[in-house]
N, C-alpha and C positions, 0 to 999 in steps of 0.2 A: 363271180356268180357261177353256178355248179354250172356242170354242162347238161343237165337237165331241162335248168332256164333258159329261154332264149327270147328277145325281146324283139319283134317285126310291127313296127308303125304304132310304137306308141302300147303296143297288146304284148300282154304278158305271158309266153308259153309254158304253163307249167306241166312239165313230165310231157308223155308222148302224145294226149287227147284234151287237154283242158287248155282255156285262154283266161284271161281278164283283162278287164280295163277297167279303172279309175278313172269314176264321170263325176263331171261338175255337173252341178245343179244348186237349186234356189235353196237358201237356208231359211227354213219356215221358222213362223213365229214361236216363241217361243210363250206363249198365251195362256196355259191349261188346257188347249182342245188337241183333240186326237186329229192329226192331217192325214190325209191319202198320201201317197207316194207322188211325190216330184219327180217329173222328168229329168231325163239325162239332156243335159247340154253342150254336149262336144266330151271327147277323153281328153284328159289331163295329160302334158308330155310326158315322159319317161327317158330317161336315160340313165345308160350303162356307170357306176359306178369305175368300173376297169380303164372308163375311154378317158375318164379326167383324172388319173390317180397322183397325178402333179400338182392338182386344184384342189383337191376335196379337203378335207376336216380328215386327221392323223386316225382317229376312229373308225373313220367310213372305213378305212381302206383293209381294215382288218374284217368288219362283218359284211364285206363286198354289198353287193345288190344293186338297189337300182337308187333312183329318185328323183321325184315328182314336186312342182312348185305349185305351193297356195298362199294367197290371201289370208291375213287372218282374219279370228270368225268365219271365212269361207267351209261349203258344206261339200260333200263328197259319197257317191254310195258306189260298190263295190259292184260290177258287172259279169258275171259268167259264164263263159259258153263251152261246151263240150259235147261229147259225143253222145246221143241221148240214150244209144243202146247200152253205155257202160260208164255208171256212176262214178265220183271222185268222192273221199272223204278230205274234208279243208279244215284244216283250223285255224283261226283268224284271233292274232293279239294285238290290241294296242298298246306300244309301249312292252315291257313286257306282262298284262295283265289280258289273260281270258275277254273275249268281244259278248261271247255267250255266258261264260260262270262267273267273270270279275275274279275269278280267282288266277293262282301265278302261273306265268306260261309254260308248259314243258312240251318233251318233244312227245311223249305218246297221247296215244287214245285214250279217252276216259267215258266210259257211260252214264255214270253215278256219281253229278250229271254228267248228264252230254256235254263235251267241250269241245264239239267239232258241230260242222254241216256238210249234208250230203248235198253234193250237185250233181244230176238232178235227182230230187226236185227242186232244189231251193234256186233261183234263179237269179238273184242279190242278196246283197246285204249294204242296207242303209244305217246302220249305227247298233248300237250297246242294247244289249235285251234288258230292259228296265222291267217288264210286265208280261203276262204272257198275252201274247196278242201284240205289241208295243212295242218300238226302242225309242232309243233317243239321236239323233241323228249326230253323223259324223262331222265334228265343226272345228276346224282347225285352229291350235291356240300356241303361242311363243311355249317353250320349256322354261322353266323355272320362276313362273308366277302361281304354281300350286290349283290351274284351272285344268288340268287333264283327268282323265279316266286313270290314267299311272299313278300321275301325283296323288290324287283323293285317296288313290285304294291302297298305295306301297309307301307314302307318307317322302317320296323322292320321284324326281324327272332324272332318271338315268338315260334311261333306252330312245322313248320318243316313235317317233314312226308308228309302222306297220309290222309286224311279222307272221308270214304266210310257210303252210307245211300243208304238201297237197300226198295224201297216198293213196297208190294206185290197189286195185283190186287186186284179192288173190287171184291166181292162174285157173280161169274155168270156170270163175263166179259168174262172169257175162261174157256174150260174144267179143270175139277179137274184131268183126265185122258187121255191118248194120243189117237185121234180118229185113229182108227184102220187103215186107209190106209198109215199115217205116222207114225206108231209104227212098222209095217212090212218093212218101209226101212231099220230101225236102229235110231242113234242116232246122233248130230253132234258131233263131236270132241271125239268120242269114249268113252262118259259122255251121259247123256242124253243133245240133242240136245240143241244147242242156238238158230238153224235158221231156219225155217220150209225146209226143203228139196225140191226139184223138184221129183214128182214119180220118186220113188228108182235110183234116180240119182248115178252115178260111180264116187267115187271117184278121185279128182285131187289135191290137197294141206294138255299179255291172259298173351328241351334241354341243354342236359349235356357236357361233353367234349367229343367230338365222331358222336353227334347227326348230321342229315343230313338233307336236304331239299332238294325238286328236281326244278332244273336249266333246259334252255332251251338251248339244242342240234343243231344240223342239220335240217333243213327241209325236209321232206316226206312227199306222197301223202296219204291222208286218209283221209276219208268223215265219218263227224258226221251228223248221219241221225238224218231229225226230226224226231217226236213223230208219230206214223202212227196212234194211238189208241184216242190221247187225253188227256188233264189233267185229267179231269173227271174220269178216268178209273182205278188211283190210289188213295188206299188206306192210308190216312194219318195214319190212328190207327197200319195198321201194317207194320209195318217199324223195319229194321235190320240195327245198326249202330256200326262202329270197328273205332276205331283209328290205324293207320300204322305208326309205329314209324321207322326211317333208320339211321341205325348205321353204324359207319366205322369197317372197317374189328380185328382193335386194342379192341374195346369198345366189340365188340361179342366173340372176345375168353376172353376177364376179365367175362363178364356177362356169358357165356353159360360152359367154362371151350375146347368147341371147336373149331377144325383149321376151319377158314374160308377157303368158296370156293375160287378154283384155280383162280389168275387173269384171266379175259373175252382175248379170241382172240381180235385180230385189226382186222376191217375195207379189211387192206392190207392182212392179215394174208389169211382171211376169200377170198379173192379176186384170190390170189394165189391158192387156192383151186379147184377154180371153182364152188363152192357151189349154190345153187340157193337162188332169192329172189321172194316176192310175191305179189302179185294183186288179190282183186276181181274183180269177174264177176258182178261190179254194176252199169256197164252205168245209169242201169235206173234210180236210187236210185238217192235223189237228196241232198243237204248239207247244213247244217247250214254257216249262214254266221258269221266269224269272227267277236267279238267285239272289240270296240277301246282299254282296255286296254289292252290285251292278244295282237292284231297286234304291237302294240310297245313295247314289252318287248322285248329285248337286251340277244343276246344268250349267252353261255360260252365265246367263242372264241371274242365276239367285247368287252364284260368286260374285259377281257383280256388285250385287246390293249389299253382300257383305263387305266388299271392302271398300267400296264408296259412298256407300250411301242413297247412290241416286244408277237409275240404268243406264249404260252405258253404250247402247243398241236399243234401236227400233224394233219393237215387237208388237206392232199394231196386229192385232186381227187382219186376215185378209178373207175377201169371199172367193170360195171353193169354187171353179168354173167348172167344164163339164169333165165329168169322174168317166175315163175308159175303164171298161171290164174287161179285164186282157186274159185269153187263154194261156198257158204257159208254154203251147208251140210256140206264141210267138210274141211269147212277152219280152226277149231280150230288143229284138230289132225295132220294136215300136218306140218302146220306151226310152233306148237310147238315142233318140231323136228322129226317124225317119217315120214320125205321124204327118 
């Protein structure tokens, strides 16, 4: 892993001001209806690829990084937090295929389209931009049954995983320090901020046998903002890049010698509860539009039906309990569980 990365309790350090974590959460129905955002349910562990390099898969050990155990079918959204005075450009692939364009992952910026997101503002990312307004959630599926985002779009399950490229700001785009009226709010997500704050706003609400790739889910509403800054603004030289490798729950106790996390609640489970889900306050903010090959990819549940016949998952409709409107000072910390 470069020495840019550095990985403390499970959070991902990328470069000198950005973090992430990798949260579980409920994999909604996959219905026809558009859901709010699921809560975060605890981060998913991580561990150093370098610490097991005795144990891992001949592969790993070349495209270093990290890696994380799922559930199959289990769902996953993408956490961020950084410094709110000074933005990061991310680009995010599954496998190696665009999250944002469905198109092939490279290491530069692209504006036409967008094939990156800026944080802040964006404050997650819960799966594949199917629509604008819309993804499809991140749902963990075995390699080489032809149900991934890779597979559909590259016609092969090579790669698998995650692959994450964060670059940092030119020199003098934004402060090196946090200007004083937003350092006296606090921070967002109880991290140093992802998202500039409103004055001291109040709180209200990120391949071997085993190997995984991630499949498309349920539909939910979520707006990938453009770029507010500009190409221009980042820094091609310094740039922070990890491979996310995802393993089934079997493959992490041979490799790590530990119990995997406890199966994810349902959908139902979660519903029974009464639990809340969540929204930003982003009228204004406006969204990337869907590209053609990401609109046509085929989620879990209709590959499914095409090769069995019958569903293979429960996808019962569930009722929507009560909907948080979360400002974005403090939408990481609510959301990933400390409502």
């Amino acid at each position: 892993m470069p020495s840019k990365i550095r990985l403390v309790h499970d959070r991902l350090l990328l470069g000198p001001g950005l973090s992430l974590t990798f949260q579980r959460t409920l994999r909604i129905p996959d219905d026809g209806r558009d859901y709010p955002l699921p809560p975060g349910l605890g981060a998913f562990p991580v561990r150093r690829v370098d610490d097991y390099r005795d144990r891992v898969p001949a592969e790993w050990r070349e495209r270093g990084g990290v890696f994380v155990p799922m559930y199959q079918r289990e769902a996953m959204w993408l956490a961020f937090a950084g410094e709110h005075w000074k933005p990061r450009a991310v680009k995010v692939a599954v496998g190696k295929v665009c999250a944002l364009t469905g198109r092939p992952y490279s290491e530069d910026l692209h504006d036409d389209p967008q094939d990156y997101l800026v944080t802040p503002p964006q404050p997650w990312l819960d799966g594949v931009c199917v629509k604008k307004g819309l993804v499809r959630q991140f749902v963990a599926m075995p390699l080489g049954m032809g149900y991934t985002v890779e597979g559909q779009i590259t016609g092969e399950e090579s790669i698998g995983g995650i692959q994450l490229k964060v670059f940092e700001p030119k020199p003098g785009r934004f402060p090196d320090e946090p200007p004083r009226a937003l350092a006296e709010c606090g921070s967002f997500g109880g991290f140093p901020g992802a998202a500039p704050p409103p004055p001291c706003a109040a709180p209200s609400r990120g391949r071997a046998a085993g190997s995984m790739g991630l499949a498309a889910g349920g539909r939910m509403k979520q707006k990938i903002y453009p770029d507010p800054h500009g190409l221009a603004t980042w820094d091609d030289e310094e740039a922070s890049r990890v491979f996310v490798h995802i393993v089934n729950t079997e493959l992490w106790r041979e490799i790590t010698g530990e119990k995997p996390p406890e199966s994810p609640v349902t959908a139902k489970e979660y519903e029974r509860a009464g639990l809340p889900w969540f929204e930003l306050y982003d009228e204004g903010m406006r969204s990337l539009d869907a590209q053609g090959a990401l609109a046509r990819v085929k989620s879990v549940k209709d590959l499914d039906l095409e090769k069995s016949g019958a569903p293979l998952q429960v996808d019962d409709a569930v009722k929507v309990g009560p909907v948080k409107k979360l400002l974005q000072a403090v939408a990481g910390s609510v959301r990933d569980g400390k409502w």
